[in-house]
C-alpha positions as CSV (number, residue, x, y, z in Angstrom):
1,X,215.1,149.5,84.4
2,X,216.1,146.6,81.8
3,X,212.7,145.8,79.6
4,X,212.9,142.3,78.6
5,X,211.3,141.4,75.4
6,X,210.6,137.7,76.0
7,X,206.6,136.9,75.8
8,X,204.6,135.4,78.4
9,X,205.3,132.0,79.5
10,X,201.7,129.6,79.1
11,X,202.2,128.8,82.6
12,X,201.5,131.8,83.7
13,X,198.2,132.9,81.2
14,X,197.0,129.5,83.3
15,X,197.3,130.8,86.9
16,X,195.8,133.8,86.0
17,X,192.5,132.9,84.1
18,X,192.1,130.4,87.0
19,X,192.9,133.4,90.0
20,X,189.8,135.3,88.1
21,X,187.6,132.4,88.0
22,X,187.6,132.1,91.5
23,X,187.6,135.8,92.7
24,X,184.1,135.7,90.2
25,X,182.6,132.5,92.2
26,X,183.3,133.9,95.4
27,X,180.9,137.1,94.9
28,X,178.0,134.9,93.1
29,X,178.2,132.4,96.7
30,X,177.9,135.8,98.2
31,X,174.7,137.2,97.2
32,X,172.1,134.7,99.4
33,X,173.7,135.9,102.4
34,X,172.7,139.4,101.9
35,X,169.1,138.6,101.2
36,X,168.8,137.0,104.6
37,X,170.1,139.6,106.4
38,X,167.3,141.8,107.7
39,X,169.4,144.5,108.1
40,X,170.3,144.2,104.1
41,X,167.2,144.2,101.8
42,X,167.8,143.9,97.8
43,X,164.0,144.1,97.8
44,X,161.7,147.3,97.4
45,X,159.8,148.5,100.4
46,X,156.2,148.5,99.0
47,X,156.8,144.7,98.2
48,X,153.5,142.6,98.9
49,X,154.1,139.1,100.0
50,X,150.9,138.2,98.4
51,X,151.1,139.5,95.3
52,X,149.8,136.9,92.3
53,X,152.6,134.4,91.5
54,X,152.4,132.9,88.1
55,X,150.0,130.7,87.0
56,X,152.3,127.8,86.0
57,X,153.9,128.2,89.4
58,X,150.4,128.4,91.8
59,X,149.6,125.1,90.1
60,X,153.1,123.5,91.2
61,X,152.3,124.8,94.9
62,X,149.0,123.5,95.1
63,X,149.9,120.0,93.6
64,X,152.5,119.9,95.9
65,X,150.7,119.4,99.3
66,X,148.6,117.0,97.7
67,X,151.7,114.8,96.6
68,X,153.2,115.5,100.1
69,X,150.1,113.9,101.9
70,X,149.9,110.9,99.7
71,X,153.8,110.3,100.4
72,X,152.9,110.7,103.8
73,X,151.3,107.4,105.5
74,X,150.6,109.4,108.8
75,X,148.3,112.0,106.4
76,X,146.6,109.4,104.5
77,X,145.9,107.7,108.0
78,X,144.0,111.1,109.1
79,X,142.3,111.5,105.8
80,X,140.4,107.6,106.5
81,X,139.9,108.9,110.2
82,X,138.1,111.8,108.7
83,X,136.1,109.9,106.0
84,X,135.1,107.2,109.3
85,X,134.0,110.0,111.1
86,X,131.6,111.0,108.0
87,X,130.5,107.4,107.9
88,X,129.7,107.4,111.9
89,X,127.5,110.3,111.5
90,X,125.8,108.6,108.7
91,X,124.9,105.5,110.9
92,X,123.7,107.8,113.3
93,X,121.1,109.3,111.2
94,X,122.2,112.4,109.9
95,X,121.1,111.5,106.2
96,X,118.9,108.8,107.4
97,X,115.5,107.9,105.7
98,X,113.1,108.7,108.2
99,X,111.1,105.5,109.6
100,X,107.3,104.7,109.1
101,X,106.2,106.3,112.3
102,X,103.4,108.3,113.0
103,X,104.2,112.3,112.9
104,X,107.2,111.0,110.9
105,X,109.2,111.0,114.8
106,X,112.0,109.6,113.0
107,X,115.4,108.6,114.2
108,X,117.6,111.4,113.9
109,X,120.6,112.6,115.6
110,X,120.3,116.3,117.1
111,X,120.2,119.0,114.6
112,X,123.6,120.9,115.2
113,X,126.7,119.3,114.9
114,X,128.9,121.0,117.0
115,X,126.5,120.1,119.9
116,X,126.8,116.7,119.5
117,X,130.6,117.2,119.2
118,X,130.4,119.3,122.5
119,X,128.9,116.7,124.4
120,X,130.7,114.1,126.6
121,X,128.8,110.8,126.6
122,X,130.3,109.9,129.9
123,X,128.2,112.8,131.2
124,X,125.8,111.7,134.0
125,X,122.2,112.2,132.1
126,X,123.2,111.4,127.8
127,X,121.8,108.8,126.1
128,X,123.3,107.3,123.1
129,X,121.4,106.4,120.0
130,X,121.0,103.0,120.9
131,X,119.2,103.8,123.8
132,X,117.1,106.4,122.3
133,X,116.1,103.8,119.3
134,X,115.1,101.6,122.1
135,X,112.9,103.6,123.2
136,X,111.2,104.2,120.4
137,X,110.9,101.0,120.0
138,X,109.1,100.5,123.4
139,X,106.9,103.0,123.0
140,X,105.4,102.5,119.2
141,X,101.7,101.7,119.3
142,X,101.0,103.4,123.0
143,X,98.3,105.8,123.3
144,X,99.3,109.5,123.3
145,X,98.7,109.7,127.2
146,X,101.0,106.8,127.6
147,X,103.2,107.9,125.3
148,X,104.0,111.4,126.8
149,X,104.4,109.9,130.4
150,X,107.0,107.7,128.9
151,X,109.3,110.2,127.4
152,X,108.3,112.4,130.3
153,X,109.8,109.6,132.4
154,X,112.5,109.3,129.9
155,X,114.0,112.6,130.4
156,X,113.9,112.6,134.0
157,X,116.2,109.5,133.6
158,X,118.3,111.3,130.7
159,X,118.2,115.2,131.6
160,X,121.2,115.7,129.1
161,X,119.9,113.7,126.0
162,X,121.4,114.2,122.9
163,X,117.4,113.9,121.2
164,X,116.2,116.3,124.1
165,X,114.4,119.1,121.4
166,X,112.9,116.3,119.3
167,X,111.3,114.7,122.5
168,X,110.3,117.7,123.7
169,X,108.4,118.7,120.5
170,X,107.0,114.6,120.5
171,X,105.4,115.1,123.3
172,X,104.1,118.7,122.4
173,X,102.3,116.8,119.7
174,X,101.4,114.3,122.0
175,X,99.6,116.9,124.2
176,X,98.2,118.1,121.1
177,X,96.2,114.5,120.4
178,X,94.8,114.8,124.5
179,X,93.0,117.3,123.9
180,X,91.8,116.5,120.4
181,X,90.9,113.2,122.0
182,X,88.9,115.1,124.9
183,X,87.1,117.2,122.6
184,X,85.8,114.7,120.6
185,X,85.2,112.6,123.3
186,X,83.2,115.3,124.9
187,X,81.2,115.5,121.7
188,X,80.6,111.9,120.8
189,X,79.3,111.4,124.9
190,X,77.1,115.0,123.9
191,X,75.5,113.2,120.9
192,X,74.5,110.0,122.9
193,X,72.9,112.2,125.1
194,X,71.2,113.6,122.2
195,X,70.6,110.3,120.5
196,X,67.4,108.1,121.0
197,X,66.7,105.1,122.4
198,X,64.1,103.4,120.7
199,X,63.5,101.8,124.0
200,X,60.3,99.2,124.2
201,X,56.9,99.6,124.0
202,X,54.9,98.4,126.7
203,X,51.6,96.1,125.7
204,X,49.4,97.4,128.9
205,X,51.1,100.0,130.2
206,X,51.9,103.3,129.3
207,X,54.6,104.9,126.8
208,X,57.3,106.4,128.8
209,X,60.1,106.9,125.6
210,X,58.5,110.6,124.1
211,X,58.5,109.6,120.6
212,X,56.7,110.8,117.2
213,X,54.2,107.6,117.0
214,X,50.8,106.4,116.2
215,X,49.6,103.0,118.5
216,X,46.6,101.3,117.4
217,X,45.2,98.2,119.1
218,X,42.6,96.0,120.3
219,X,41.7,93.6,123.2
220,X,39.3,90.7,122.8
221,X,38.0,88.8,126.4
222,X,35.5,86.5,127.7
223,X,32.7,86.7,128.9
224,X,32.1,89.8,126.5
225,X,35.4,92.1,127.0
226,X,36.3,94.7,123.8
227,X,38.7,97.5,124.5
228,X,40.1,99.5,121.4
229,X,43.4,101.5,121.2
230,X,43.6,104.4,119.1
231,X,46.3,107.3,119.9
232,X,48.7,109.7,118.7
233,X,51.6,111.0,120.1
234,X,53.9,113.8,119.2
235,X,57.3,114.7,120.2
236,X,58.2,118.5,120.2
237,X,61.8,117.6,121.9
238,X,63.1,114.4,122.0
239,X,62.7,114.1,125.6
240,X,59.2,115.9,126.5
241,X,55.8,114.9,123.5
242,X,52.4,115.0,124.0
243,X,49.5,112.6,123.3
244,X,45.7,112.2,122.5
245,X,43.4,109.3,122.1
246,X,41.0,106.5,122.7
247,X,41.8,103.7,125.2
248,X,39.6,100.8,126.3
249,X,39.7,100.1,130.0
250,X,37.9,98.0,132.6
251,X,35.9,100.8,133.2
252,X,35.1,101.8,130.0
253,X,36.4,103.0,126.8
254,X,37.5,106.7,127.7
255,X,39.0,109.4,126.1
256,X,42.5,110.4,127.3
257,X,45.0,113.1,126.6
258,X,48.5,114.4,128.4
259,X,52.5,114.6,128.1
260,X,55.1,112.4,128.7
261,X,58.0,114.4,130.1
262,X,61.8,112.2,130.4
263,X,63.5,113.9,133.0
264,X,66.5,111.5,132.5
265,X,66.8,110.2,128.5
266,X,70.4,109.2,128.1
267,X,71.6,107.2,125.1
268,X,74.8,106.7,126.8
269,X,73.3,105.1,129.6
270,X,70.3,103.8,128.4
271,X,68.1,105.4,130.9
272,X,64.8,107.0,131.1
273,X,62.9,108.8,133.9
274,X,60.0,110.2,132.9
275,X,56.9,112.0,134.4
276,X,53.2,111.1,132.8
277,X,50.6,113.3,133.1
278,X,47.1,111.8,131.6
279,X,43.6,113.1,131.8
280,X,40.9,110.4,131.4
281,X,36.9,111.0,130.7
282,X,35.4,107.9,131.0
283,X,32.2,107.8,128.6
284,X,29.8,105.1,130.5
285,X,29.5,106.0,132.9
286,X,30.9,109.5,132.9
287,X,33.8,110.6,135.0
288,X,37.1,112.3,135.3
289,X,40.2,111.1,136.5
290,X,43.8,112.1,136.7
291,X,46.5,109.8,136.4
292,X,50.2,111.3,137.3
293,X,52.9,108.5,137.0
294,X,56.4,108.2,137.4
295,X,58.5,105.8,135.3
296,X,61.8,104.3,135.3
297,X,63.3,102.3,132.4
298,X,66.9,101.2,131.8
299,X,68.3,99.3,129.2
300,X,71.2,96.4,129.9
301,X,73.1,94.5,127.3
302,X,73.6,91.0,128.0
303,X,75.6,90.4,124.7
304,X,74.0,91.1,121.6
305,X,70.6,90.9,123.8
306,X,69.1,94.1,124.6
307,X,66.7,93.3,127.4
308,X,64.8,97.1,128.1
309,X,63.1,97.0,131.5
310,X,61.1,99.2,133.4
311,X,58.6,100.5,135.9
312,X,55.5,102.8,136.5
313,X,53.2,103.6,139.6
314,X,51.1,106.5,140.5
315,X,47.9,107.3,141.4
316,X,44.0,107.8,139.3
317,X,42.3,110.8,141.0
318,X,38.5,110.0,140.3
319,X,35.8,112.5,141.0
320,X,32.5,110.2,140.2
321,X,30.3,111.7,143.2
322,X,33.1,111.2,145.7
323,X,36.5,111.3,145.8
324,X,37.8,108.4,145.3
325,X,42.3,107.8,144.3
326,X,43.0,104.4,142.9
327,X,46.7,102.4,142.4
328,X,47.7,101.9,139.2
329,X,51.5,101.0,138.2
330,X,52.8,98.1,136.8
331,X,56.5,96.5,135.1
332,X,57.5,95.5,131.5
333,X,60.6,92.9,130.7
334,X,61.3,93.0,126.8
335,X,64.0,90.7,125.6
336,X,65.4,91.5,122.3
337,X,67.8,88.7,121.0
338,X,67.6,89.8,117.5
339,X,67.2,93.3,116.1
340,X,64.1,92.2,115.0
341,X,62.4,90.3,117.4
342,X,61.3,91.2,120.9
343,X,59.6,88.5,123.9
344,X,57.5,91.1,126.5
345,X,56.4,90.0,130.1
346,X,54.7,92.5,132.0
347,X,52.0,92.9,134.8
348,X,49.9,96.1,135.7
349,X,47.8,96.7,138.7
350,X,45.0,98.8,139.4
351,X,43.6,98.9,142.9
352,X,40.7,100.8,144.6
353,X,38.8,101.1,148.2
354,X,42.0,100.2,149.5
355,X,40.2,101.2,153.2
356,X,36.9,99.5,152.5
357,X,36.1,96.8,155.0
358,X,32.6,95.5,153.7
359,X,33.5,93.2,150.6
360,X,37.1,94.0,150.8
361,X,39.2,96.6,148.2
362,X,38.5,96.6,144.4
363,X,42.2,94.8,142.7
364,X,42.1,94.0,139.1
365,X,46.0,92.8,138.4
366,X,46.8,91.2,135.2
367,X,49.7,89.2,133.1
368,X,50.6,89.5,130.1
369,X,53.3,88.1,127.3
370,X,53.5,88.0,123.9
371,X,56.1,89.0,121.5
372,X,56.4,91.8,118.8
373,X,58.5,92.4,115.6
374,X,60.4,95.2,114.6
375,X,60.7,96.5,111.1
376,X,64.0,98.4,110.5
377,X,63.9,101.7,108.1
378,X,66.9,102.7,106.9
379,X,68.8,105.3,108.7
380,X,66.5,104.7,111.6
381,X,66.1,102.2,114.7
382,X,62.7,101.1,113.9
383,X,59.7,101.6,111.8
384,X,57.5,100.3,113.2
385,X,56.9,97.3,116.0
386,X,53.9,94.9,115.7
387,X,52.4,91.9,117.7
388,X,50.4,90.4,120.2
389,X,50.2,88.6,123.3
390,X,48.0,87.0,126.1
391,X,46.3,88.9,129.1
392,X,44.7,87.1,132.2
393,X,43.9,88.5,135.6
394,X,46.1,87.3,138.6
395,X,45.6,87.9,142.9
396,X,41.9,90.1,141.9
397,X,38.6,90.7,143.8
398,X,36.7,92.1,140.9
399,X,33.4,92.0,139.1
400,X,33.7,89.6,136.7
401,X,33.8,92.2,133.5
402,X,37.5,90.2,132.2
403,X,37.8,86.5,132.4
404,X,41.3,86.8,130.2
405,X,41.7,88.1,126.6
406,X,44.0,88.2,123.6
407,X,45.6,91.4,122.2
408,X,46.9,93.0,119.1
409,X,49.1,95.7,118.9
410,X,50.7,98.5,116.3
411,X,53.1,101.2,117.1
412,X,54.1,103.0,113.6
413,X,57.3,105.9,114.2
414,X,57.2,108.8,112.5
């Protein structure tokens, strides 16, 4: 072997740094393969891919989406589709300020939104909001009855309405107001039952409104005709009292008592039937008589007129020697225009020996009309009425005891 001493040439120090250069790039290009082989893992086995990652780098990840989507016209594009979607919802009254109705029924759209999202408004049955504003619309101001048939007839027409549970509890509340309504119907009609009349007082005839009262009164008639009017009445109920006085008639002043009993006395209707029941003692001459009546009256408005009419018949039972029944009965018109003012025509009759042939039967029928004033007390129909009127005898056969008078009348209320 010959051993040459010449050096290196610098050609070849070249070629050989550059031959190591590239065996060194090779293995670094090499590496990435590995780690993608799943058959080759560099990494440890208890490895967990969600282990915390750096602060500085979680706030590059997250930024990055965000700058992603505003690069992106197609994500911006769903983001206002979202944000109209919000603004729909808004216009349908999610977030609206309910209206000024009663019960606060305001216009709202159903309570869950995934059932509004689940239902297909080309379903047979929904309504939209449009139509369910309408209807609000047309039913604002209806009675409650009215109202509930309405929505009744509205879900029969829209089984599948997106406002179904808040018309269903409308109308609960609606129910609700019926039967309040009833009940207080029911107890305004039970205190007109209860309430009084203050029906008329007759000028002749008898009282048939049982009333708390004290009637004084006098008749003056030619040739020499006086009959006073003294009596008291007291009402224990409001529909049955009981009375005692004196009482000029024909006859005779006589001393009377008995009871007034309304079978019927209706505020509501204005209508009286009552039963009288009187016991007469004539003083000169001296007798007894019975007197049972029965009465109708009714009230009818004719405007702000009240015009109170009624009528009374029955019989007088007289035991003077012989038995001897007389007619007596009669009718009353009083005409009210005013609350303080009231015109009276009336008639009574009082008939006897209705069977008597020789002279023919006793009739002593009279007119009279006048006119009275009320007084008002406060908290109370009437105080008390006064005034007076003219009587003359009509169609009689009578001894000449009346010719025609003048009367004055007092009825004070208690």
């Amino acid at each position: 072997m010959v051993f040459s001493n010449r050096s290196p040439s610098l050609t070849s120090l070249l070629a050989l740094g550059l031959a190591g250069a590239l065996t060194l790039s090779a293995a670094v290009a090499s590496k990435p393969a590995f780690a993608q082989d799943d058959d080759f893992n560099f990494l440890d086995e208890d490895y967990d891919e969600d282990a915390d990652v750096p602060e500085d780098q979680a706030t590059d990840q997250d930024a990055a989406p965000a700058q992603d989507q505003a690069d992106d016209p197609d994500a911006n594009k769903d983001a206002n589709k979202d944000a109209n979607k919000d603004n729909d919802s808004d216009e349908l009254g999610f977030d609206a300020t309910p209206t000024q109705e009663e019960d606060n029924f305001d216009f709202t759209a159903p309570d869950d939104d995934d059932d509004l999202d689940s239902l297909d408004l080309n379903m047979e049955g929904v309504d939209d909001a449009g139509i369910y504003k309408s209807k609000q619309h047309d039913v604002e101001g209806l009675q409650p009855d009215d109202e509930a048939i309405e929505w009744e007839r509205y879900l029969r027409q829209y089984p599948n309405s997106q406002f179904k549970s808040r018309i269903e509890s409308r109308i609960s509340v609606l129910t609700d107001k019926m039967y309040d309504s009833r009940i207080q119907t029911a107890e305004v009609v039970e205190q007109a039952g209860l309430a009084e009349i203050y029906f008329a007082q007759p000028f002749t005839l008898e009282n048939i409104d049982p009333r708390k009262r004290l009637r004084a009164g006098v008749e003056f008639g030619l040739p020499g005709y006086l009959a006073p009017t003294l009596d008291f009445e007291w009402a224990f109920v409001r529909n049955f009292s009981v009375h005692a006085g004196l009482r000029g008639r024909y006859g005779g002043t006589s001393f009377e008592t008995g009871a007034r009993w309304a079978i019927i006395k209706s505020a509501r209707t204005n209508t009286l039937l009552t039963a009288i029941g009187d016991v007469r003692v004539n003083m000169d001459p001296t007798f007894v008589g019975l007197r049972p009546q029965l009465a109708f009256g009714q009230r009818i408005m004719l405007g702000d007129t009240a015009v109170d009419a009624q009528i009374q018949g029955g019989t007088e039972l007289v035991t003077a020697g012989i038995f001897s029944p007389r007619l007596v009965g009669g009718a009353d018109v009083s005409i009210a225009p005013s609350t303080t003012v009231r015109f009276f025509f009336e008639t009574q009759t009082y008939m006897k020996d209705l069977g008597w042939d020789q002279g023919g039967s006793f009739r002593f029928n009279v007119v009279s009309f006048g006119v009275k004033f009320q007084e008002r007390g406060k908290g109370r129909k009437s105080r008390f009425e006064a005034g007076g009127g003219a009587i003359a005898p009509y169609a009689g056969n009578y001894w000449s005891y009346h010719s025609g008078a003048i009367g004055l009348d007092l009825d004070y209320f208690m």
